[in-house]
N, C-alpha and C positions, 0 to 999 in steps of 0.2 A: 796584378795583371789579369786580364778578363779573358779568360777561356773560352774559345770558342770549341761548339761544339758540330754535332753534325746535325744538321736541318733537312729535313725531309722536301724532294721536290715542291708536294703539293702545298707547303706552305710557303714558298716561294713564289708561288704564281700571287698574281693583284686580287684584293679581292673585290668584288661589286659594290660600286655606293649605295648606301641606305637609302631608297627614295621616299620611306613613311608609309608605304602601301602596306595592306595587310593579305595575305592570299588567300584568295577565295576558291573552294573548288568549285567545279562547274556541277550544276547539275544533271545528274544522269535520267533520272525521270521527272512526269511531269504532276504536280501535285494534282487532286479530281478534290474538286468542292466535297464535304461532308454530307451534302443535302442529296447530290446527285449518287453517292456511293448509296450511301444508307436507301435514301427511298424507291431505291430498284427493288433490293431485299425484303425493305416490307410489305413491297403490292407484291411480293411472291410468297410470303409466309403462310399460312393456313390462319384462319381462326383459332383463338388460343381455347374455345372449348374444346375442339377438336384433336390439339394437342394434348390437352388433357385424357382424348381417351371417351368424350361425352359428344354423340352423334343425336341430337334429337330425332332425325330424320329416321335413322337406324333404332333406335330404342322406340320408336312410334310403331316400326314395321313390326318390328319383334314382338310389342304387344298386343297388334291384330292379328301376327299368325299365332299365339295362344290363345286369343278369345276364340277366335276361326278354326277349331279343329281340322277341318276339313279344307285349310288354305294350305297352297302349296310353301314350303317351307325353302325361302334363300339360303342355300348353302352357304354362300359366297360370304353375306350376311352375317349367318346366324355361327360362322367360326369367329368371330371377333372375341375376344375379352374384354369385353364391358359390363363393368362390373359399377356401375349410375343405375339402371334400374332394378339389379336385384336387391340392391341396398337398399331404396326407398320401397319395395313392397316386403321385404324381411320387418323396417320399420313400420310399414303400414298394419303386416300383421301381427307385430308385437303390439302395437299400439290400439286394434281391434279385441285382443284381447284382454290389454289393460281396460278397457270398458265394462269387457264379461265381469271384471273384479279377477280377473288371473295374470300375475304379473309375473310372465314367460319370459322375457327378454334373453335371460342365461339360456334356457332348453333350446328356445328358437334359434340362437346363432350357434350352440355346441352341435345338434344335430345336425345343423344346416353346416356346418364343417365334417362331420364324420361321415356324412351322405355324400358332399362331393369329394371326400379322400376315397370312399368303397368307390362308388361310381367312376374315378380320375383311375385305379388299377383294374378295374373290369373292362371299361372301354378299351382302355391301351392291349387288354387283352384281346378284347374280338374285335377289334379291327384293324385293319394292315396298315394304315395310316399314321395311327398314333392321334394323339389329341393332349392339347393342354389343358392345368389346372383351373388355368382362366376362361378359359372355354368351358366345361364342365359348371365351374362356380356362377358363369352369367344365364346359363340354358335353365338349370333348376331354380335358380334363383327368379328368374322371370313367367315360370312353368310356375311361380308360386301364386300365380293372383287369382285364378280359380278358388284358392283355400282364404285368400282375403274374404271375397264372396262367404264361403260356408262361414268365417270366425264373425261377420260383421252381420249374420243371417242369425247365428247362436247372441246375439247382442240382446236382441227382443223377444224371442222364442226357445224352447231348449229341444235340442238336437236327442234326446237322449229315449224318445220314443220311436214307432216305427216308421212316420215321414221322414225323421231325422235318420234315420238308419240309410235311408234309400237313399235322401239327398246328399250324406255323407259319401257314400258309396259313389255316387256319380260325379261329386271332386274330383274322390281321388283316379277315377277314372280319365277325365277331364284333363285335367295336371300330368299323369302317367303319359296316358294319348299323345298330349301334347310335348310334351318333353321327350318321346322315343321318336315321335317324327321327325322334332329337330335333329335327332342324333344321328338317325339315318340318313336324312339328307345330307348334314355336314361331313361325314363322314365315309359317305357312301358303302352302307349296309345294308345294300340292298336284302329284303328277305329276312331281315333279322329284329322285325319290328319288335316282335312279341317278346324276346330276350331279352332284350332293352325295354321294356315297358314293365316289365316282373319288377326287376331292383328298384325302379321310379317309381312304383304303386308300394311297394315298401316304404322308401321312406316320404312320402305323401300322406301314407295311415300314419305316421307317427304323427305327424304336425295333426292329421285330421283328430285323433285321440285326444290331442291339446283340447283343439278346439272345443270338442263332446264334453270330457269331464274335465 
């Protein structure tokens, strides 16, 4: 005999015929072509030198207010970390020296790190502002084409008499000069050129010592 048991309402009720359809849900937004998304974002991107950190326009300026001692210095400017042209005049004057027959390459980038680590805690010291290492490393690093000039001058002639004394001397004056303007203007130290000019005529006599012997 077949037992019947207890059956739940809900299966009870009829259930709907199969009609073959499959259910689709609706869409709740509306798809945007790939050309229209994407090419908004790329007429708004910048230049990929840019991104990079490499401003020819900036790195031009920077190198007129070092030849121009006596140009007023871009604050705004000359805080950037760009570190494109101290690289290629560190290389121009490792490579000016490699001509003299002195192959610097280690001295020139070790001191040219020890000088912007003293200079990166001095500055942080005298002035209220603070400053970065990238900042520090782009300012002397471009403060260096003055000393291109003296290493690519010692090429044909030797520095090691007393025109060469003089012309050495007004390098590193040159370089010093110009590298305390920047830091003043950036930094706004007002008044405290000379302080900042001592440590930067330091290590400018070191590269300039390169150069000499």
């Amino acid at each position: 005999p077949q037992q019947s048991g207890f059956v739940p309402p809900d299966m009870m009720q009829q259930q709907q015929p199969y009609t073959g359809q499959i259910y689709q849900p609706t869409q709740t937004y509306t798809p945007t072509s790939a050309q229209s998304f994407y090419g908004s974002n790329f007429e708004d991107e910048p230049p990929l030198l840019e991104e990079l950190g490499i401003n020819f326009d900036h790195i031009w300026q920077k190198t007129l207010t070092v030849l121009h001692p006596l140009k007023v210095a871009d604050g705004s400017i000359m805080n950037e970390t760009d570190l494109a042209g101290p690289m290629v005049f560190c290389l121009a004057f490792g490579a000016t020296l490699l001509l003299a027959g002195k192959i610097q390459f280690g001295y020139v980038y070790g001191i040219s790190a020890i000088g912007c680590l003293g200079m990166f805690c001095l500055l942080n010291l005298m002035s209220m502002t603070g400053v970065s290492f990238g900042c520090v490393a782009s300012v002397l690093g471009y403060c260096l084409l003055p000393m291109i000039l003296l290493s690519t001058f010692a090429i044909v002639f030797s520095l090691q008499g007393m025109m060469g004394i003089i012309l050495t001397a007004g390098i590193i004056g040159w370089c010093s000069f110009s590298a305390s303007k920047i830091f003043i203007s950036a930094l706004a130290m007002e008044g405290q050129q000379l302080l900042v000019a001592y440590p930067c005529a330091l290590l400018y006599g070191v590269f300039a010592l390169i150069s000499v012997f």
